[in-house]
Backbone as a chain_set.jsonl record, in Angstrom:
{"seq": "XXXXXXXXXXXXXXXXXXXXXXXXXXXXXXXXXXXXXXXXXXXXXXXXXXXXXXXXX", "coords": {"N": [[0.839, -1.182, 0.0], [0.718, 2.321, -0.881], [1.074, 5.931, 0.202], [-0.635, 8.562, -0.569], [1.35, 10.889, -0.548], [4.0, 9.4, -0.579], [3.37, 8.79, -3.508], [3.501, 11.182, -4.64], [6.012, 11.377, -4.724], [7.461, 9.884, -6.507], [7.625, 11.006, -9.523], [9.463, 13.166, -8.837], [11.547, 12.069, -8.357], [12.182, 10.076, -10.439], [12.831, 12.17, -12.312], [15.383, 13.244, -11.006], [16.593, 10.697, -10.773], [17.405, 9.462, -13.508], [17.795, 12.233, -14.93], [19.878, 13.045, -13.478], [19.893, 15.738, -11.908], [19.84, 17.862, -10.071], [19.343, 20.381, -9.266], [17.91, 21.21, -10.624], [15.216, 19.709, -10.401], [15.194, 20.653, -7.906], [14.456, 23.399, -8.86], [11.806, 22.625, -9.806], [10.301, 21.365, -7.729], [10.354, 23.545, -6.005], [11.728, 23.974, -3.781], [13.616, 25.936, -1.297], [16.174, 25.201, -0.341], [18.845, 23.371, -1.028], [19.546, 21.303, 0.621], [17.08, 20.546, 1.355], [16.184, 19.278, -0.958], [17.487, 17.347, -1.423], [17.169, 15.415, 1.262], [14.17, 14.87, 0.409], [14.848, 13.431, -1.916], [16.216, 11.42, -0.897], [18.441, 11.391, -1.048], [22.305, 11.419, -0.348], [24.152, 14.461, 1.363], [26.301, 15.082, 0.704], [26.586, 14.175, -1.689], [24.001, 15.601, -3.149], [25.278, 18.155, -2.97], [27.488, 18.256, -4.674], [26.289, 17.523, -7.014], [24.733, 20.135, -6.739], [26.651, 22.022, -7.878], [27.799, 20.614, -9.998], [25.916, 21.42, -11.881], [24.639, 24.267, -11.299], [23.072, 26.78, -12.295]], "CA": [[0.0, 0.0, 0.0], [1.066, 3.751, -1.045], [0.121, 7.065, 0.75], [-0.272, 9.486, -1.42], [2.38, 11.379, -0.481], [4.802, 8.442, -1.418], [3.033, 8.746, -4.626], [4.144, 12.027, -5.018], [7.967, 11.383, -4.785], [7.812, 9.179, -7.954], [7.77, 11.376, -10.652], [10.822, 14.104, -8.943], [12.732, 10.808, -8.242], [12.531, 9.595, -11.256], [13.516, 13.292, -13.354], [16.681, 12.876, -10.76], [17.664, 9.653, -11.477], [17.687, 9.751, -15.33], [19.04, 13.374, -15.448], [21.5, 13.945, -12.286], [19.842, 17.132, -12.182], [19.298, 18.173, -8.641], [19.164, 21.849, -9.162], [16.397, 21.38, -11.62], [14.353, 19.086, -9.524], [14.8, 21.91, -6.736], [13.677, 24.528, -9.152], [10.432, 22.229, -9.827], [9.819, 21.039, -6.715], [10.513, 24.953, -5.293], [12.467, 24.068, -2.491], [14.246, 26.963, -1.452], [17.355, 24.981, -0.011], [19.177, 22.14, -2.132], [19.575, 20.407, 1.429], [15.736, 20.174, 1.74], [15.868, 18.758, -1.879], [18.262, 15.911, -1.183], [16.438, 15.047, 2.064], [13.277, 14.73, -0.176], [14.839, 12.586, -2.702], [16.494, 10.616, -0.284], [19.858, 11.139, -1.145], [23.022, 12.491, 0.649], [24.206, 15.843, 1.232], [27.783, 15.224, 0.17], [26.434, 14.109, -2.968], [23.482, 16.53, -3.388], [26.114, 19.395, -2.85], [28.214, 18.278, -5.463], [25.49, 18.061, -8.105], [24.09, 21.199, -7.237], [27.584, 22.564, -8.129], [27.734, 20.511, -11.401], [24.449, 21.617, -12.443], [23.985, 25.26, -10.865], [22.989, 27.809, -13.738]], "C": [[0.886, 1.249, 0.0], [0.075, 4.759, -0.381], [1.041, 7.671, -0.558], [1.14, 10.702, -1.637], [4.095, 10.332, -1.119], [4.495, 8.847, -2.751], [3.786, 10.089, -5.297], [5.661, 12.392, -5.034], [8.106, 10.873, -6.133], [8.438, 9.932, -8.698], [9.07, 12.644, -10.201], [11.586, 13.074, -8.806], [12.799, 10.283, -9.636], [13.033, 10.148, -12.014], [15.15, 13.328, -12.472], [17.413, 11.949, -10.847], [18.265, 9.667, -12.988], [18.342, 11.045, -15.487], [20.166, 13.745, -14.521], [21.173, 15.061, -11.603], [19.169, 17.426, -11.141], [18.858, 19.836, -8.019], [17.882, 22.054, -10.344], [15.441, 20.937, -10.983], [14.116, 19.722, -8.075], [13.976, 22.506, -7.539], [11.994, 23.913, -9.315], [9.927, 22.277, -8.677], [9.406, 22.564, -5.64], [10.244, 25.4, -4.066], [13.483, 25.368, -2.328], [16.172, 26.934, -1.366], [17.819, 23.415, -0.59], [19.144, 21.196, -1.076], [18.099, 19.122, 1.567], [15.449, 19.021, 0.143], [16.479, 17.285, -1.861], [17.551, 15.139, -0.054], [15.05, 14.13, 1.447], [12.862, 13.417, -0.964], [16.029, 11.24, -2.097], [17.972, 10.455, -0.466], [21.077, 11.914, -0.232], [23.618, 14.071, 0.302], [25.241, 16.131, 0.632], [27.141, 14.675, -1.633], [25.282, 14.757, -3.858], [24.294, 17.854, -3.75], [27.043, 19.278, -4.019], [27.24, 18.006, -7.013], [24.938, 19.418, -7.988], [25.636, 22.431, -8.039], [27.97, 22.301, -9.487], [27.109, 21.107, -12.269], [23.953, 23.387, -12.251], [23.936, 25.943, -11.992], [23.049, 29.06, -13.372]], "O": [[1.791, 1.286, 0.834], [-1.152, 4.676, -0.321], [2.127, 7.575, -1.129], [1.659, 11.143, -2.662], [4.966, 10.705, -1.904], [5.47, 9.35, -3.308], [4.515, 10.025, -6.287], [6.247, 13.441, -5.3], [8.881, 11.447, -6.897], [9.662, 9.832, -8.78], [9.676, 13.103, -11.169], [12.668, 13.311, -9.342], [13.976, 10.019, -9.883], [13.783, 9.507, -12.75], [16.132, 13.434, -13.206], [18.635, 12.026, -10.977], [19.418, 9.866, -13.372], [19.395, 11.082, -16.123], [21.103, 14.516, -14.726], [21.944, 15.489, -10.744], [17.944, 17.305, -11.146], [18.362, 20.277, -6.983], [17.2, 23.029, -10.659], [14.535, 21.762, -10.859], [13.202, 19.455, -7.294], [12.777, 22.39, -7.29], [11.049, 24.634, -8.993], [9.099, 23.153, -8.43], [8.501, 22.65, -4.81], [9.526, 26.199, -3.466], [14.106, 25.734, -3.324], [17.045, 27.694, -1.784], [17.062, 22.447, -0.515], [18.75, 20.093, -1.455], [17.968, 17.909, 1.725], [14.623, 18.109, 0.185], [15.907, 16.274, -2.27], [17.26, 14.004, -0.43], [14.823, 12.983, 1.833], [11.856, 12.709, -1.008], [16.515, 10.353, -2.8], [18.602, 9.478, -0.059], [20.807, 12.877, 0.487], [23.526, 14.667, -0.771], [25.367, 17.198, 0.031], [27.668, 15.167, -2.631], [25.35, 14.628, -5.08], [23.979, 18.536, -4.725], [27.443, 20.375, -4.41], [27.729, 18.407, -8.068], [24.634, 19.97, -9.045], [25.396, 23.488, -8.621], [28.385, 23.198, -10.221], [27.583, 21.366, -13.375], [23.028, 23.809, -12.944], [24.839, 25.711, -12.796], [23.008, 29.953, -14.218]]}, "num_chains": 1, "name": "protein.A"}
């Protein structure tokens, strides 16, 4: 069984797996802090921090 809220991780987890792109999936999601975005998508901070640095525009 899924709560909806689960449900709603899918589709930003899945635009970060396939693209890397953790500063894009902030700007969607429109988190204000990349921390809160890694938290979100379940990943770490040492490796959130270094995509948002690949990726920042």
């Amino acid at each position: 069984m899924y709560a909806s809220h689960s449900l709603r991780r899918v589709n930003p987890t899945l635009m970060y797996s396939e693209s890397g792109n953790l500063k894009g999936v902030q700007e969607i999601l429109g988190h204000i802090n990349i921390e809160n975005t890694a938290l979100y998508l379940g990943i770490g901070k040492e490796e959130a921090i270094d995509l948002a640095r690949k990726y920042r525009a």
